[in-house]
Structure formats: C-alpha cells, structure tokens
C-alpha positions in Angstrom: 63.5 153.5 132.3 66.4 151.2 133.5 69.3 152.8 135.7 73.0 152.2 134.7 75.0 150.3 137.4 76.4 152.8 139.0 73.6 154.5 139.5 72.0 151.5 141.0 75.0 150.8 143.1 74.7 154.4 144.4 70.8 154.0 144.7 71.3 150.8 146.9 74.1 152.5 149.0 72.3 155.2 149.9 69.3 153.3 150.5 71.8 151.2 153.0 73.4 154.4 154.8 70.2 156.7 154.9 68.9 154.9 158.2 71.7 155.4 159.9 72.4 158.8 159.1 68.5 159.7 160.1 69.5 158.2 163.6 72.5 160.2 163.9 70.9 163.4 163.4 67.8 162.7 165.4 70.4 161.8 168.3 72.3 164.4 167.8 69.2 167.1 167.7 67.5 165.7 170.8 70.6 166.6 173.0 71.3 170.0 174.5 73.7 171.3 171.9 73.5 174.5 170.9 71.9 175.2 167.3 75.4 175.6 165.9 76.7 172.6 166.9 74.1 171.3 166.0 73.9 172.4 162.5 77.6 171.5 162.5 77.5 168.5 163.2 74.7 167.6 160.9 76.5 168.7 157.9 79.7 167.1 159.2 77.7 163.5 158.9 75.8 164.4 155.3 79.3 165.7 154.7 80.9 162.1 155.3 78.2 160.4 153.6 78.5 161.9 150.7 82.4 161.6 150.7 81.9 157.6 151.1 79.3 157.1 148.5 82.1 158.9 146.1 84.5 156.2 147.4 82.1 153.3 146.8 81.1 155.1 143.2 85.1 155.1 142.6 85.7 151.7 143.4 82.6 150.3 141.3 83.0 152.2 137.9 86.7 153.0 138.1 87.7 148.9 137.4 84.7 148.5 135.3 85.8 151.1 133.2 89.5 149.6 133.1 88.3 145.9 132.1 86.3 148.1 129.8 89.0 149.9 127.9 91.0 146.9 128.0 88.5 144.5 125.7 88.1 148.3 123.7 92.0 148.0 122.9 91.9 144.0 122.2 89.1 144.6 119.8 91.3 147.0 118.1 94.4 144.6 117.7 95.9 146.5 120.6 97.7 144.1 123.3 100.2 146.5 124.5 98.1 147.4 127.4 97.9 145.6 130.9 95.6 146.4 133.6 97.0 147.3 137.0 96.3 145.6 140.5 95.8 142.2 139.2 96.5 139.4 141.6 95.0 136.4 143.6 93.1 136.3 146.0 90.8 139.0 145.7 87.9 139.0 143.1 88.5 142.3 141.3 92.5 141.1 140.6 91.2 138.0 139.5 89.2 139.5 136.9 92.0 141.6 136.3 94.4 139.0 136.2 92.1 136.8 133.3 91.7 139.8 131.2 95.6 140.2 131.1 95.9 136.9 130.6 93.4 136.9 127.8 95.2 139.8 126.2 98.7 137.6 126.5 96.9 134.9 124.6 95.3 136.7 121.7 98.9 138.6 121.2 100.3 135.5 120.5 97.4 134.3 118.2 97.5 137.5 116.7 101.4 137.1 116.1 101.4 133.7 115.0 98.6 134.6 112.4 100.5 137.4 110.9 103.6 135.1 110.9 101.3 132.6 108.9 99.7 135.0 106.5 103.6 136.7 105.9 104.5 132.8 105.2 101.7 132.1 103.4 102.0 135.1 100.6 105.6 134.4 100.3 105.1 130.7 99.1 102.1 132.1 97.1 104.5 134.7 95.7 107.3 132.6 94.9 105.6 128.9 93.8 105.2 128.3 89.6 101.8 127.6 90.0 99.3 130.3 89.5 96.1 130.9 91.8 93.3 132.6 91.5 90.3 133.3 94.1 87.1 134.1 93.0 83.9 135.3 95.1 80.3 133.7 94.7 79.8 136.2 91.5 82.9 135.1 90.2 85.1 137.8 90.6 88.9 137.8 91.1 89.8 138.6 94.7 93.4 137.1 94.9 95.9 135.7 92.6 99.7 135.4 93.0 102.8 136.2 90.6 102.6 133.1 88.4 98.9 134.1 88.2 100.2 137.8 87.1 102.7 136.1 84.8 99.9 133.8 82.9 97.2 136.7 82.5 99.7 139.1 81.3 98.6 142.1 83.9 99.6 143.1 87.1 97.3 142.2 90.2 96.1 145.5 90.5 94.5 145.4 87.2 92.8 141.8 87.8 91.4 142.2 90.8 87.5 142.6 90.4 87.3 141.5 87.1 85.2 138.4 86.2 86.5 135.0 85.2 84.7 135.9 81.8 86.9 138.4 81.4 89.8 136.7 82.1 89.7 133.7 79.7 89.0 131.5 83.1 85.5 130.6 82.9 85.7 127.7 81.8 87.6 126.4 84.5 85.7 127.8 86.7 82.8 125.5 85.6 83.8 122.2 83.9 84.9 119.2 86.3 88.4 119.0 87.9 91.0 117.6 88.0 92.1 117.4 84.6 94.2 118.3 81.9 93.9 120.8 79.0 95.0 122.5 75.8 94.9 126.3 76.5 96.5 129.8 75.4 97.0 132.5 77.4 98.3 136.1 77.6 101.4 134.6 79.3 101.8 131.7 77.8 100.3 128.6 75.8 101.0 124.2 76.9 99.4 121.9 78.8 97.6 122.7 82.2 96.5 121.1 85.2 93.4 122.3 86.5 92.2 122.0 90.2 89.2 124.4 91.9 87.9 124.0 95.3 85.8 126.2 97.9 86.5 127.9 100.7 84.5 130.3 102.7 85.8 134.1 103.6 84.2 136.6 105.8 81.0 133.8 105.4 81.0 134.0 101.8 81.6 131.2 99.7 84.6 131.9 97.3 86.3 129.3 95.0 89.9 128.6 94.5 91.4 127.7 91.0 95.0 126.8 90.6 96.3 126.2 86.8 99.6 124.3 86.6 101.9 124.0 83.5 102.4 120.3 83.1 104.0 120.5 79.5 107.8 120.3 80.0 107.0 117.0 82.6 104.7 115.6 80.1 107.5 116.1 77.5 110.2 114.5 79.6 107.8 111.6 80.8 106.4 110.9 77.1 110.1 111.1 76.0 111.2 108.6 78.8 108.0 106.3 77.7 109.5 106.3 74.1 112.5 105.8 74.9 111.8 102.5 77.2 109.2 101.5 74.1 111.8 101.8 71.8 114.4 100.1 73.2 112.1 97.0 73.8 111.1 97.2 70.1 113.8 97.1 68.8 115.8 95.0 71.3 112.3 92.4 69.6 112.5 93.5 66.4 116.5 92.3 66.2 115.8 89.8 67.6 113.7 88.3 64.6 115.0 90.5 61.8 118.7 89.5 62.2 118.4 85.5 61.9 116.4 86.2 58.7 119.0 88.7 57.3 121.4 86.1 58.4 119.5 83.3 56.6 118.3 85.5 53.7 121.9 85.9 52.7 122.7 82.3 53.4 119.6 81.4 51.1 120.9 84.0 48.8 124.6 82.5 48.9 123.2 79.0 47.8 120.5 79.7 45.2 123.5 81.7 43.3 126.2 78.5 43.3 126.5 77.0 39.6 126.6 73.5 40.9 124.5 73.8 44.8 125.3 71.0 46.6 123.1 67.6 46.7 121.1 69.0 50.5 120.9 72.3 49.3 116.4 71.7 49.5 117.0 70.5 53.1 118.9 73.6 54.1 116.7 76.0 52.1 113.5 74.4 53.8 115.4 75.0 57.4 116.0 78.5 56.2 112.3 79.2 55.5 111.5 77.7 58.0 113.4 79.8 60.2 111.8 82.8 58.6 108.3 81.6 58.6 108.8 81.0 62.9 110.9 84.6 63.1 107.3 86.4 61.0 105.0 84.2 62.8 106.9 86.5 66.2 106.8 89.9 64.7 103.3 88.8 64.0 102.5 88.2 67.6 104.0 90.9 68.4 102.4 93.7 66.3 99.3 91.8 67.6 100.1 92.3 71.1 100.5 95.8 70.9 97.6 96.7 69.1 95.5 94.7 71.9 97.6 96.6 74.3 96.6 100.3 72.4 93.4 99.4 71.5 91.8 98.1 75.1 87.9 99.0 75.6 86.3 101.2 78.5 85.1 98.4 81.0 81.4 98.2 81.2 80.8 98.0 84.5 78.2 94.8 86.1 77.3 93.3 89.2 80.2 90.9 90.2 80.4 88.4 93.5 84.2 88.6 94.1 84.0 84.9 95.4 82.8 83.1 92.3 84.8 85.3 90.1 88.3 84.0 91.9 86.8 79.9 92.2 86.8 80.6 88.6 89.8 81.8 87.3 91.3 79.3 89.9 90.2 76.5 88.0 91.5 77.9 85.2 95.6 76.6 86.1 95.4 73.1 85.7 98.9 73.1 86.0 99.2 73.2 89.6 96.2 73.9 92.4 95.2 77.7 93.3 94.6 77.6 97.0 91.8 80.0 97.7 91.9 82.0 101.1 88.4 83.4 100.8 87.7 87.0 102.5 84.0 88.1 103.2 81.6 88.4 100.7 82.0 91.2 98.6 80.4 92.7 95.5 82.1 95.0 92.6 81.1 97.0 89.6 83.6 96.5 87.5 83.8 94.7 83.8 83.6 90.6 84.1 85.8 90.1 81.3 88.1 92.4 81.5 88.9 91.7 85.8 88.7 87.8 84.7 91.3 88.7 81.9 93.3 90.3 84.9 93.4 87.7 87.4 94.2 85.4 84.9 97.4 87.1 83.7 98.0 87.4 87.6 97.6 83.9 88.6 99.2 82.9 85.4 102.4 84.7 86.2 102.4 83.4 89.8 101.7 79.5 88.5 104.9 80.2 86.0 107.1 81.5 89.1 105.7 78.7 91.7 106.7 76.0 88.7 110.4 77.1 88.7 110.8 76.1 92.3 107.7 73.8 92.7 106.0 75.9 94.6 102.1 77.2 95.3 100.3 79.9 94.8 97.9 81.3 97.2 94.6 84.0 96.7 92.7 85.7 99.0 90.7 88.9 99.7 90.2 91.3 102.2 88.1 94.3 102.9 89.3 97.9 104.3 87.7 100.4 105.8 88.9 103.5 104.2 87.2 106.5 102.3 85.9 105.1 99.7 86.3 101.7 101.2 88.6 99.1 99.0 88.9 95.4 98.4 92.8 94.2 98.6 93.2 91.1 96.6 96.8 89.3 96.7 98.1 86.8 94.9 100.9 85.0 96.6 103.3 82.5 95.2 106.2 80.7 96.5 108.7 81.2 93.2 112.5 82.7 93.3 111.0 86.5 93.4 111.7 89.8 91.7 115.4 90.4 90.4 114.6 93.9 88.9 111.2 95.9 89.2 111.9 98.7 87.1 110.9 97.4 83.8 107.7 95.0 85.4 105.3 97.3 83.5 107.7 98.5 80.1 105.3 97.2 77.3 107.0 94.6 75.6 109.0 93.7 78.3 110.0 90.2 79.2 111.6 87.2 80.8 109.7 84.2 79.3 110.7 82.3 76.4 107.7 83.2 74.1 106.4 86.1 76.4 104.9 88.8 75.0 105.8 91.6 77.7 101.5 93.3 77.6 100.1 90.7 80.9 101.4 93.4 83.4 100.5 96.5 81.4 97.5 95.2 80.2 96.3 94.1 83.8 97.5 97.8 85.3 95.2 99.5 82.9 92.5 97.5 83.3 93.1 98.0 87.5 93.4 102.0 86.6 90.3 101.9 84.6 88.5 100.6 87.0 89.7 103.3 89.7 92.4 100.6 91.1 95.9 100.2 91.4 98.4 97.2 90.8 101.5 96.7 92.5 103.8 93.6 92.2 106.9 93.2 95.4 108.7 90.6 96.5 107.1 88.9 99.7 108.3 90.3 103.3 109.7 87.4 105.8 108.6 84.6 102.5 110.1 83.6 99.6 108.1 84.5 96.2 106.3 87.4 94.7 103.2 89.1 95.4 100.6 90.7 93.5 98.2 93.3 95.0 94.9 94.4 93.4 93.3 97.3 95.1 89.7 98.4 93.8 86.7 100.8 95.3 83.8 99.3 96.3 
C-alpha cells in the first residue's frame, strides 16, 4: 500500500534523525551517570525528537493543505480568499504567491464573463428578433422575448418542448437563409430564417433566429414601385402626349368643310409621328418583358480569356484594349455573361465616344473565401453625374435607350452569385465597371 506524503516525509525524517539519536543515548549510557540521569536524559532527547518531527510534519502539510483549500474555493467560484506568507524569494511564497495570483486572474475572468452573459441576455431580451436554441434531440433550451412574443407562451412553458411541438420544425430542417410565408401564435408575415450550431457543455445544439421582414419588404417593394412608376410613366408621356397632340390635330383637319390643298402631307407627318411614338411603347413593353422574364443561367465551362477577345471584337466602333489577367476558368452561362459584357463594353464605348476616349478591360484573380475573379471595364468618358437611378428599370440618358442594360447585366451578375458595381474612376477621368464572380 502506498503512504501519503506526510507520512513519507515523517518516514524519511525519522529515518534521518534515528542515527543520531542511537549515538546520543549510547554516549550518554556509557558514562558514569547515575540511572536517573540517565533515564532523564534519554527521554529528554526522544522528547526533542519527537517535538521536531511535529515541526517538520507542521511545516509540510500545513502549506499543502492551504494551496489545497485555496484551488478547493477557486473550483467553487470562490476568489475572496488569499493565502498568507506569499513572497519572493523563498519557494513555498513563490508557490503561494502564483496561486494568489492565479486566483486574481480567474476573478477577473469570472467577472468579465458574468458582465458578458448580463450583456448578452439584455440584448437577447430587448432585440425584435426571436431566438431559439435547441439541443441534438431538438428540444428548446433557450429563447428570448420576441421568441416568447411569436410562440404565444412564456419561456417557462417552452422550454423542453420539441421544435414539433412548436410549429418550428421545419426550420429546423430545410436550408437557410431564406425567406418564408408562415403563421404563428404571435403573429403571421414574412420571415427570415437563419440556423447555425454551436456546441454547449460538448453537446451539439443548434441556433434558429426568425426575423419579421414584412414591414421592410413592404417599404422596399413600395419604394421599387414607386421608382418603376415614375419611369413609366415619365416613357409612357413621353409617347402618348405627341399622339394626343397629333390625334387632335388630325382630328381638327379631317373635320374642316374645305381642308386645305397639303392637308395629305400633314396627315401623313401625323401618322407618321404616331407609327414612330407605337413603334417606342413597343420597344418598350418589349424591354420589360425581357427584363421580367430572364432565364436561370445554365452553367458551362468558360475560359475567361477568349470570352473577353470576343466580345471585344464585338465594338467596331472604336478598339477594346485588352489587359489580360491569368488564366481563369468559370461556370457560369456563355450567353447570358457574353450578353453582360456586352452591355458593359457597350456603355463604356458610348461614354469613351463623347470625349474620344478608350476603353480598357482586364482581369484579375483574389484570393479570398471563396476566391473571386474582378473584371473592370474602364473608359475614359465625362463620368457619372448621378448614381442613384444607374439600376431603376427603364431608366435612361441615351437618345433611344431603353433603361434594362444595367439591370439586366446586375441580375445576370446576382444569378450567377456576383455583384456589379459602376463608380466613377479614382485619380482618372471616366467610369468604371466592376464584375465580381466566384470561381
């Protein structure tokens, strides 16, 4: 069986001291004493033995026993308790010294993690978005007030009951984020659904926040129809008043007794007029049903290189310079990304024209997560006035424009996980456009 320290300690003590107490007393009894100094003495030396193995016992267990209750007290969130006799320069107030040091340390921790949690249940409590967390058998371990408020229930009555139970399995299980149609206790709209994972005590638990998105829907789809509308109809009187106008011109004529002797010249002007101001609304009701009827891109095998020498050659009006990057490969829909560098080099050659000008693409790779191909197109025209209505359908500043290239390229960039952006060059005159897409 294997002694405790301190009884080792004591074992190797007395192992130390018993020679020299044996010498003592065999001095002391081969002297001509008297027997009761002799048996005096003798005790007097197993006396003071004793007494200094009792020290030595003290001084081992008695600081053991203090670093001992002190980790005792830390384990049980206690570190209002310091140990005495800690200094340098002497290895037992070292020790001391590190364990009150040690219990300095984890009192702050300990402070600055309550300080967190308090924080963190206060902006859970307060935020409109409701929370729920779920253990691995899908059972409700935490929600917040907005959670409380969308069930119906206080959180007392939740907690522990499945996501079955509470109308939120199927967030639980379908792919997020997205948006859905759903009714609840608490309420019925549009919500955003987000889930992730965390781990807790080592067990996996997921986290599910639901977020009413109806009322900024609302206020964005009514800001969208507001900007569509005004575009239609800023188009649509632009055609329709001439051919009032002219109607009642026509009108005007066609009722005269005696019309005068050009009267066939001014009605064949008039239709004329007419015919061009349909031929426009036509064009235009054709543009936007491209523009709400565009296809999911079927994604291909395309070499980024060849794809821009192409469209390139396209402008014959003035020469694309080409700044070619490295050789990269996409998925993405040929005919769709052709159809948007076109409208992008297009715009840039109509810009570049107005102050003779060039226009300038290239290409370069970035090393993010997931990594991205950044294609500019540069050109060297008079630049952006105003950028807030680049990508209002319908919207434009060409003679003849149709106000889709910009919107129809930005979809066909978000389709294809991108984005398009369109700023006025930095230190250069001109615009440019930039096309980001994953690889």
């Amino acid at each position: 069986m294997k002694l405790a320290h301190d009884k080792r300690v004591i074992l190797l003590a007395s192992a130390a001291a018993l020679p020299a107490a044996a010498v003592a007393i065999a001095i002391l009894w081969s002297q001509d004493f008297t027997d009761r100094t002799r048996w005096t003495l003798t005790a007097l030396v197993l006396i003071s033995a004793a007494a200094f193995l009792r020290a030595l016992w003290e001084r081992v267990v008695r600081p053991l026993q203090t670093v001992s209750n002190l980790l005792a007290a830390m384990r049980e969130d206690d570190f209002s308790i310091r140990a005495r006799g800690a200094r340098g320069n002497d290895p037992l107030g070292e020790v001391l010294l590190e364990v009150n040091a040690l219990a300095d340390t984890l009192r702050r921790q300990r402070l600055g993690a309550l300080e967190a949690t308090a924080l963190l249940s206060r902006v859970m409590a307060e935020i409109e978005v409701a929370v729920f967390a779920f253990d691995e058998d899908g059972e409700l371990r935490l929600t917040n007030r907005a959670g409380e408020r969308l069930l119906g229930q206080p959180e007392p009555r939740l907690l522990g009951r499945s996501a079955a139970e509470l109308g939120l399995e199927a967030c639980l299980r379908e792919e997020t984020p997205r948006v859905l149609d759903a009714s609840f206790p608490g309420g019925a709209g549009r919500w955003e659904v987000r889930r992730s994972s965390f781990r807790q005590g080592g067990r996996p638990h997921h986290l599910l926040v639901l977020a009413d998105v109806s009322r900024p829907l609302r206020e964005e789809e009514r800001q969208a129809w507001q900007r569509l509308i005004r575009v239609l109809g800023h188009e649509l009187n632009n055609s329709l008043a001439p051919i009032q106008s002219i109607a009642g011109s026509l009108s005007g004529l066609l009722g005269n007794e005696t019309p005068p002797a050009d009267w066939r010249e001014d009605a064949g002007r008039g239709l004329a007029v007419i015919a061009s101001r349909a031929e426009a609304l036509s064009r235009f009701t054709g543009a936007y049903a491209r523009l709400a009827k565009l296809p999911p891109p079927r994604f291909e095998r395309i070499e980024l290189s060849a794809l821009v020498a192409r469209v390139a050659e396209l402008e014959t009006r003035l020469p694309v310079r080409v700044t070619p990057g490295p050789p990269l490969f996409l998925s993405a829909d040929p005919d769709q990304l052709e159809q948007l560098l076109i409208n992008l080099v297009r715009n840039a050659a109509d810009a570049a024209l107005e102050t003779r000008g060039g226009v300038t693409v290239g290409w370069e790779r970035t090393n993010g997560r997931p990594p991205q191909v950044v294609l500019r197109v540069e050109d060297e025209g008079p630049g952006l006035t105003r950028t807030e209505n680049l990508f209002v359908p319908f919207f434009t500043t060409k003679p003849g424009g149709s106000g889709i290239g910009l919107v129809l390229s930005r979809q066909i960039a978000e389709a294809h996980g991108g984005t398009l952006t369109l700023e006025n060059r930095r230190g250069a005159r001109g615009c440019e456009a930039e096309l980001r897409l994953p690889l």
